[in-house]
C-alpha positions as CSV (number, residue, x, y, z in Angstrom):
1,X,-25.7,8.1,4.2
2,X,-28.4,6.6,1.7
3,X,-27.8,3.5,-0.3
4,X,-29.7,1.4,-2.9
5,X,-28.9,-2.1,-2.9
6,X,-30.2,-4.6,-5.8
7,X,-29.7,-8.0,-5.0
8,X,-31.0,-11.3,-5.1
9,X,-29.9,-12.3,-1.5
10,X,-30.5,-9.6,0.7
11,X,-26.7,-10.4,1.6
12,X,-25.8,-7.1,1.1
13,X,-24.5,-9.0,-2.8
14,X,-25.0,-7.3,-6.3
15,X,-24.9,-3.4,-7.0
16,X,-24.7,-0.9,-4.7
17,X,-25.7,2.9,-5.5
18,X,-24.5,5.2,-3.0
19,X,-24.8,9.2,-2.6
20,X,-24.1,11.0,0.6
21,X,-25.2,14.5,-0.4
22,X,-27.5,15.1,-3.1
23,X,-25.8,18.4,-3.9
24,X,-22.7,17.0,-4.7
25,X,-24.1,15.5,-7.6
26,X,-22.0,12.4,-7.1
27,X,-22.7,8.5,-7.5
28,X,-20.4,5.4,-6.6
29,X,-21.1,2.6,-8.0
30,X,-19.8,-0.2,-6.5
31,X,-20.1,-4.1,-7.5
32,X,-19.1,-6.2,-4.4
33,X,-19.3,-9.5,-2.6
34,X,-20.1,-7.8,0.7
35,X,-21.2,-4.1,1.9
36,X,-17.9,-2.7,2.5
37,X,-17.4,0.7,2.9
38,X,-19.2,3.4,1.4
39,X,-17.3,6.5,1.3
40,X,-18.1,10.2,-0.5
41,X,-17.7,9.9,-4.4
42,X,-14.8,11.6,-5.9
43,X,-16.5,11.9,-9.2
44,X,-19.9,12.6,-10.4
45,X,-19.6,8.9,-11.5
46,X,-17.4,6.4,-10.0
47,X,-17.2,2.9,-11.2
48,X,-14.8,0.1,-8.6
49,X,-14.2,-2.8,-11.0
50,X,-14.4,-3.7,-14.5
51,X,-16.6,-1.3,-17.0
52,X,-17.9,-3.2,-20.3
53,X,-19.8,-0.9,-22.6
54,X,-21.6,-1.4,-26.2
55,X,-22.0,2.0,-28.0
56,X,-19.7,4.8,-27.9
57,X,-18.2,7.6,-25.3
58,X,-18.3,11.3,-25.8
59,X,-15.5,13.2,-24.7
60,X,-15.7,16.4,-23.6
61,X,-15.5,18.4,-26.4
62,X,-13.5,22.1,-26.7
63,X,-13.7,24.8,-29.3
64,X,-9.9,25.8,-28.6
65,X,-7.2,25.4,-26.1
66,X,-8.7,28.7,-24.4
67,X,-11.9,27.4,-23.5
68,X,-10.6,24.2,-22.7
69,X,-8.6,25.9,-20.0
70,X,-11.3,27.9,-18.7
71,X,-13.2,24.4,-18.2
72,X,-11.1,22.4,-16.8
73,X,-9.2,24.6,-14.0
74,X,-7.4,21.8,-12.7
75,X,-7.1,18.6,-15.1
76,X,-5.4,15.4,-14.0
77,X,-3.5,12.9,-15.6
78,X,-4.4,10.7,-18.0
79,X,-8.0,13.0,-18.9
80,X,-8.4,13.1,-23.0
81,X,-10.5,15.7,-24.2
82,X,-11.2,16.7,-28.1
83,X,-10.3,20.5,-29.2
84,X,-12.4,21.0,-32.3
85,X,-9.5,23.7,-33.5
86,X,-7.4,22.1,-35.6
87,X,-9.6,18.6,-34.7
88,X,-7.1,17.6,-32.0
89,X,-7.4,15.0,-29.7
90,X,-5.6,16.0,-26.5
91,X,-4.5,14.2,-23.1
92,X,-3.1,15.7,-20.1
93,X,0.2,14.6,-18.9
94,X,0.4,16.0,-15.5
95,X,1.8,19.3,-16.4
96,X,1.1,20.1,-19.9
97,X,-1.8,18.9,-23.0
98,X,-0.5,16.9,-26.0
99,X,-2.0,16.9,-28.8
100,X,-2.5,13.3,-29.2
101,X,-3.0,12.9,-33.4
């Protein structure tokens, strides 16, 4: 396992990078009092704990439902993507896509 800790007080305090195997092309980001446990990320990025951002996200972006499908093979609940056919925003619901506008 290889981590990157910044921190003021070598306590094992402030944020931790973390990434097991390079080829999974993960990162967990964790913010924590102490070094708990550092396990495989899930997602290429994982964020424990509050996100604040200034500027904007970009969600994935689809020409039509047919190449959205051939992306994403196995979407989850609650993912939000935008199908430029029709200029849809979708979310998954755990079984189907709604257009969401």
């Amino acid at each position: 396992k290889t981590a990157l800790f910044i921190n003021s007080n070598g306590a094992g305090k402030g944020l931790s990078l973390y990434n097991e195997a390079m080829i999974t092309g993960g990162v967990k980001v964790k913010i924590e009092p102490a070094n708990a446990d550092f396990t495989a990320p899930t997602e290429a990025l994982e964020v424990l704990g509050n996100v604040k951002a200034s500027g904007a996200f970009m969600l994935a972006v689809y020409s039509n439902d047919s190449a959205r499908d051939a992306a994403i093979t196995s979407p989850t609940a609650g993912m939000i993507v935008f199908n430029t056919a029709g200029a849809k925003f979708q979310g998954y619901n755990g079984g189907s896509w709604d257009n969401l506008n």
